[in-house]
N, C-alpha and C positions, 0 to 999 in steps of 0.2 A: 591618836594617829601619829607616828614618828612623822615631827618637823620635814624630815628633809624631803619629805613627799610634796608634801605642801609649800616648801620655799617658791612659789612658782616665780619663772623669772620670765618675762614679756620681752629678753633681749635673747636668751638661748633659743626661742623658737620664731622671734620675729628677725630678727637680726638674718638670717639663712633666706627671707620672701620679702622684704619690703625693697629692695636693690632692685628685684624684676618684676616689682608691681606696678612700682611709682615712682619716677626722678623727684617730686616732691618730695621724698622723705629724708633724699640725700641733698637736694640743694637747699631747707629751710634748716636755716643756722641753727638746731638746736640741739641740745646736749646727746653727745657721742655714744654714752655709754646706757642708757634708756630709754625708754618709748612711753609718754605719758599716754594714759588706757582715755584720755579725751579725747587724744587723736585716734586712738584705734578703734572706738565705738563711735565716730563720729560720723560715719560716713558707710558706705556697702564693700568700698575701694578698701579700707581698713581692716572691716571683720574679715573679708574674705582674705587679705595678705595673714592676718591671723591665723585662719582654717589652716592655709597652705601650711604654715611651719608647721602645724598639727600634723597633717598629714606626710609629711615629711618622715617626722618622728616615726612613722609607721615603720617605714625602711630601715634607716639608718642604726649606726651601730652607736645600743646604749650602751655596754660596758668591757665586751669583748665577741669573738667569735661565732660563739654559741650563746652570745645572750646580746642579740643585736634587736631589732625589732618584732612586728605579729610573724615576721617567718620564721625566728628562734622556738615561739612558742609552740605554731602549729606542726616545728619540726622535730621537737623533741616527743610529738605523740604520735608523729610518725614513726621513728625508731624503737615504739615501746611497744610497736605489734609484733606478730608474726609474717605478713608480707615480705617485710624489708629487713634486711641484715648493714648492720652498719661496722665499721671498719672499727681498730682501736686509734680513735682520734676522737677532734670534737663529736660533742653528741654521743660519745660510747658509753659513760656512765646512764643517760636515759636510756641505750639499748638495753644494758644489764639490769633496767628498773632499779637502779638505786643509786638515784638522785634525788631524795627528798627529807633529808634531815636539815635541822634548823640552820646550820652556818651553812649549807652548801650554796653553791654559783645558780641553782636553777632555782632553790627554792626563793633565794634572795631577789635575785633579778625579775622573775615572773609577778612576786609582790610589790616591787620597787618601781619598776615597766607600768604597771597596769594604773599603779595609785599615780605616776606622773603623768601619763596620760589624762586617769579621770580628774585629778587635780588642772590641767591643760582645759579641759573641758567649762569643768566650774566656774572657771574664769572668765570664757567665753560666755557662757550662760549668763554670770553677773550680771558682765560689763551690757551684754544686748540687751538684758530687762530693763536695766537701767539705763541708758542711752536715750536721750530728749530728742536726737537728729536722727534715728533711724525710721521709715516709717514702718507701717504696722505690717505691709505684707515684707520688708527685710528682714524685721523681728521675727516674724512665725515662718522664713526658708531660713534663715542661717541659725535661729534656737533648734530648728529640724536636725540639721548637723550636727548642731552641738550637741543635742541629747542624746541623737544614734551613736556620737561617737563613745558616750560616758555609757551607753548602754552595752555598745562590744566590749569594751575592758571590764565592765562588771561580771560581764556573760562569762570572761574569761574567769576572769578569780572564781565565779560559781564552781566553775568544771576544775578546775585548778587546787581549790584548796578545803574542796567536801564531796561526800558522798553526791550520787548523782539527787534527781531533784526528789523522783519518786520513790526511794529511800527512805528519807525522814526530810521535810522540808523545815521542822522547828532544831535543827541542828545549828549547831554557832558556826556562822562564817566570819567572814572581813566584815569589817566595818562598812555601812553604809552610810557615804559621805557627799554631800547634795551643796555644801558650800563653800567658800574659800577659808573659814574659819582653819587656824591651823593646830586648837587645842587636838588632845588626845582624844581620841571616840574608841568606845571598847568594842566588841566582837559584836555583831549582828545576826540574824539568824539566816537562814538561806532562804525563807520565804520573801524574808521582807526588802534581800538583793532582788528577785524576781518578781517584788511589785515594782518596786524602780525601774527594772528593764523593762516591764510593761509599757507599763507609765511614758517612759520615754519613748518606746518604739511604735507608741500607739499616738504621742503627739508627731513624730518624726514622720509616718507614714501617712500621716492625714494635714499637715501644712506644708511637705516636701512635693516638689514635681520632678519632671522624668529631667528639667535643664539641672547644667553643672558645667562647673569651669572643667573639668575632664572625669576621664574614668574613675582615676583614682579619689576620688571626690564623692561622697554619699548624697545620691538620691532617692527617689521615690521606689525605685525597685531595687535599688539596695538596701535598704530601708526593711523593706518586705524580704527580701533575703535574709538578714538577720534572723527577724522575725520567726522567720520558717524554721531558722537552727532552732531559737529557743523553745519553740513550739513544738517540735520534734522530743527535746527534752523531758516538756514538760508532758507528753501524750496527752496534749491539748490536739487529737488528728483531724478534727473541722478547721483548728486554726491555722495548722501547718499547711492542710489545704491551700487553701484561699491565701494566706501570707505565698508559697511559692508560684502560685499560679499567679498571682500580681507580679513576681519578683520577676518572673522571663517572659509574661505578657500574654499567657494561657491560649494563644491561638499558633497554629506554625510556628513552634520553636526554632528559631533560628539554631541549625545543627551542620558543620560544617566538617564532615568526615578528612576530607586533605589536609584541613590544618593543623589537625592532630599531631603530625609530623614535622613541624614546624620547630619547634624548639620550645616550645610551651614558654619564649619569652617576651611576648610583646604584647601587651593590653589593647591595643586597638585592635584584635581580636573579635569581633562581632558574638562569639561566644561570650567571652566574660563579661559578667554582668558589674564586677567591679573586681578592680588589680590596683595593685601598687606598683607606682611610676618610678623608671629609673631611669637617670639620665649619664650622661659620659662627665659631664663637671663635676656630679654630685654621687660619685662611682660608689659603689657597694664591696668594691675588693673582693676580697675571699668571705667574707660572711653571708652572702646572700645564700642563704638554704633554700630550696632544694637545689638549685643549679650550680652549686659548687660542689655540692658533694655527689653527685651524682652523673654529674660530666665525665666521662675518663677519655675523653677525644683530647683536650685541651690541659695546660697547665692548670689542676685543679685539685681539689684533697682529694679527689677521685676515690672514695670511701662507702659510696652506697653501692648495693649488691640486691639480690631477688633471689628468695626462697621457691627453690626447685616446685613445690606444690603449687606456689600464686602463679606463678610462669605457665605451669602447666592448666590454667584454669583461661587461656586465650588459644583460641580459635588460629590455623596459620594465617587465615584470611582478614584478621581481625586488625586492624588500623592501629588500634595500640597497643597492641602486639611488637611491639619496640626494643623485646629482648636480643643481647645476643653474648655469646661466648668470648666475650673481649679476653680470655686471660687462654682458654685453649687448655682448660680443669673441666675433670669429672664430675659428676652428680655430685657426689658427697663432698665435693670443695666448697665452701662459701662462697669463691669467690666466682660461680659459675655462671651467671647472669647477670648483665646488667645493663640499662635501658638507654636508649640515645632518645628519650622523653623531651629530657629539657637540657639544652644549648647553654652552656655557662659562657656569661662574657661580665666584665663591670658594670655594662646599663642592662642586665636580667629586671624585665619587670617581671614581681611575682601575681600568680593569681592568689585571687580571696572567692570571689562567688562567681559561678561559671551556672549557663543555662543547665549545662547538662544536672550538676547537682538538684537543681530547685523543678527537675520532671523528674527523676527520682525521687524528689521528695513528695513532691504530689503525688506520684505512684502509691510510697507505700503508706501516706497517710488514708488516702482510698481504700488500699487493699484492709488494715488496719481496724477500719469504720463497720467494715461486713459485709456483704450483699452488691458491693460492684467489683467481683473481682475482676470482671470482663473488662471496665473499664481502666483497671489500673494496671491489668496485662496488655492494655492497649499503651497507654502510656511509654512501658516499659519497653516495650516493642518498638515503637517511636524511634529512641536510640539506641537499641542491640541492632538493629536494622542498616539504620545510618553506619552502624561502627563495623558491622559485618556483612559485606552484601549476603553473604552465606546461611545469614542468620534464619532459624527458624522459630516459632513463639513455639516453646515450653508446653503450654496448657497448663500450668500449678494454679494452682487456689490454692486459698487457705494460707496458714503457713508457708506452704512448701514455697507460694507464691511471696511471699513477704521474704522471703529467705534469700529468695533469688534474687531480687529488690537487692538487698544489702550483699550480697555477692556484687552487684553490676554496680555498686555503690563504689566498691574497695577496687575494683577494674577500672572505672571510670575516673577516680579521681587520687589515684596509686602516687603518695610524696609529696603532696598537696596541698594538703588541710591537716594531714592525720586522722583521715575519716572511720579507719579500723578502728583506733583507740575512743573515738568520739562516740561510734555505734556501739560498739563493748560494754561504756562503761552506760550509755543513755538503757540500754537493754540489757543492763546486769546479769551480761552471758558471759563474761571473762573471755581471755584470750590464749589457746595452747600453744606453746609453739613446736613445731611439726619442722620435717623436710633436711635442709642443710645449714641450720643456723650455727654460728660460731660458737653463741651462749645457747644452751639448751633449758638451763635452769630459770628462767626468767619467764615463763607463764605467767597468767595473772588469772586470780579468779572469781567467780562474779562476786562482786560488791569487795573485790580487796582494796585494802586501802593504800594497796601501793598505785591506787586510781589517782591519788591524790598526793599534795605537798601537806608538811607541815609547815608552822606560822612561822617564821623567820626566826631565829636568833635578833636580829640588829631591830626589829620590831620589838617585842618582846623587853630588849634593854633598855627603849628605850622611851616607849608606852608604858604608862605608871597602870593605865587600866587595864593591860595583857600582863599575865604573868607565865611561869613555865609551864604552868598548870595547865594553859589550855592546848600541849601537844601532848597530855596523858589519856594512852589507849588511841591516838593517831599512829 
């Protein structure tokens, strides 16, 4: 595994949370420029100023614009559907799907993002195994965190840099890396990524509870959020069940029609079931995706747009139903739609898991299983209801009913997650693109592998046990 993954430094990520955790750390005389790991596992005050910089990292920008934090990534599979039409600016090469040769910015950063993360992770895991002053129930809530968190960035590189799961699962992925050890580890296969994220998400979801220092912080039903993604993937649909119905709490979803129109930027939100925090000290600038590119009220790259057909797939009574003619262009313009969704300002929190996602998900793991479609039309119903008083149920089964599922999927959570590219590529249906898009030539088709990155260049030169060889027929 290239070193510089692994350099982990306890002063880049604690340096940023221990000033607003603790006056202790600023007024005990000791050296300026590191954090001995006996102070930071010593204590609950410690791991947890820890977490924070962890979580931090989520937001913040690692290396530029479009390769800032989890909203770089889940934005650049936003822009690789048909939905969304993206501008020529940041993000334009993912719109064109060709961003994934070994020296480029997306495939580098995605590789580099993910390994520092789970290298962030390991650390924490170490230091709390080992740690003589933590007691047992600290160890098993803050190793809960730590593993969910080394479990979403695995989840990523999964999706990121191989076929989906049910493809080939003995295919070579990234390396699966469980320690701080900083030697090289060669290529893994994609099963034995997605034992690890079991692994973790199945201790993270059974010593986790519903407490947390805030939203943006994983617990017990984020946890199970995850979970529900990977399970989705995997068409494990008993497990995606039950992981999303834990995730939003399986009784009266909490579903809040008005706030829809809110600006989709604030995590205390009763919806989301977990967001990334953004504050006005610790501003996001113009890289916060989706709410920069997609604002055109505000000074902002004002660059995302809506494909005539998705627009025309909302109801006028429909709550997010948010489009509109900002530019005073025809049909056949690009630039003919585009959504006042989400409120761009510097403290934009972004969302990650919203109720609404994880009753959809329950929905179509149900409908998926056979023999209830009743109930998975009810589900579904649930919130087309909420979101349209106008709304009336369908009656599909079968397919036709699963289909609609993932229709109210790509309505419900439009610039968000990237959930068209995520359904796509987990249901190896490809993607056509249709309507008024800018590039028309950029479809994708099922099981292409422009689903996926290949392995870095700067990995590659610098891993003795990756050589060129493993981006031949990628």
């Amino acid at each position: 595994m290239k070193n510089i993954v692994f350099k982990i430094s306890l002063v880049l990520v604690l340096a940023m949370t221990f000033s607003a955790c603790s006056e202790d750390f600023i007024n005990d005389p000791k050296p300026t420029d590191q954090v001995n790991e006996d102070v930071i596992f010593s204590s609950r005050t410690g791991v947890n100023a820890y977490i924070s910089g962890i979580m931090r990292r989520f937001r913040g920008q690692f290396n530029s614009t479009d390769a800032a934090g989890v909203n770089s990534i889940y934005y650049a599979r936003t822009v690789k559907g048909n939905d969304i039409i993206q501008r020529n600016t940041w993000f334009s090469f993912d719109y064109e799907n060709d961003n994934r040769e070994p020296g480029y910015r997306r495939t580098t950063f995605t590789w580099e993002y993910c390994y520092y993360m789970i290298g962030q992770a390991n650390l924490l895991i170490q230091g709390i195994e080992n740690s003589a002053s933590l007691s047992s129930q600290d160890k098993a809530e803050t190793l809960g965190q730590a593993k969910a968190i080394r479990a979403f960035f695995y989840f990523q590189l999964a999706m990121e840099y191989q076929h989906t799961y049910t493809y080939d699962a003995s295919l070579p992925s990234p390396p699966v890396v469980t320690t701080t050890d900083t030697s090289h580890k060669p290529m893994g296969t994609l099963q034995e990524m997605y034992d690890l994220i079991l692994d973790d998400l199945t201790f993270a979801t059974t010593n986790l509870t519903s407490d947390r220092l805030g939203k943006s912080y994983i617990n017990r039903e984020a946890a199970f959020g995850i979970l529900a993604r990977v399970y989705l993937v995997m068409e494990n649909w008993p497990g995606a069940e039950y992981a999303a119905k834990q995730a939003y709490g399986g009784t009266n979803p909490y579903l809040n029609a008005s706030s829809y129109g809110t600006g989709f930027n604030d995590y205390s939100n009763p919806e989301w079931i977990w967001g990334s925090a953004q504050s006005a000290d610790q501003s996001n600038y113009y890289w916060g995706a989706p709410h920069a590119h997609t604002d055109h009220s505000v000074l902002s790259y004002a660059a995302t747009f809506f494909n005539v057909d998705f627009v025309d797939l909302f109801s006028p009574t429909d709550v997010r139903n948010l489009f509109i003619n900002g530019y005073g262009v025809p049909d056949s313009d690009y630039r003919r739609w585009i959504t006042t969704k989400f409120t761009f300002a510097f403290d934009s929190d972004h969302p990650i898991i919203r109720t609404a996602e994880m009753l959809l998900t329950e929905a179509e793991a149900i409908a998926r299983q056979g023999g209830r479609d009743a109930i998975a039309a009810d589900l579904l119903f649930t919130l087309q209801s909420n979101r349209d008083p106008n709304a009336t149920p369908s009656g599909n089964t079968g397919q036709d009913l699963i289909d609609e599922i993932l229709v109210e999927r790509r309505k419900e959570l439009y610039a968000e997650i990237g959930v068209e590219w995520f359904d796509a590529k987990r249901t190896r249906t490809g993607i056509t693109r249709t309507g008024n898009h800018r590039i028309m030539s950029a479809s994708l088709t099922p099981d292409d592998k422009k689903f996926f990155l290949k392995i870095p260049q700067s990995e590659i030169d610098a891993n003795d046990l990756i050589d060129d060889s493993v981006n031949a027929n990628r």
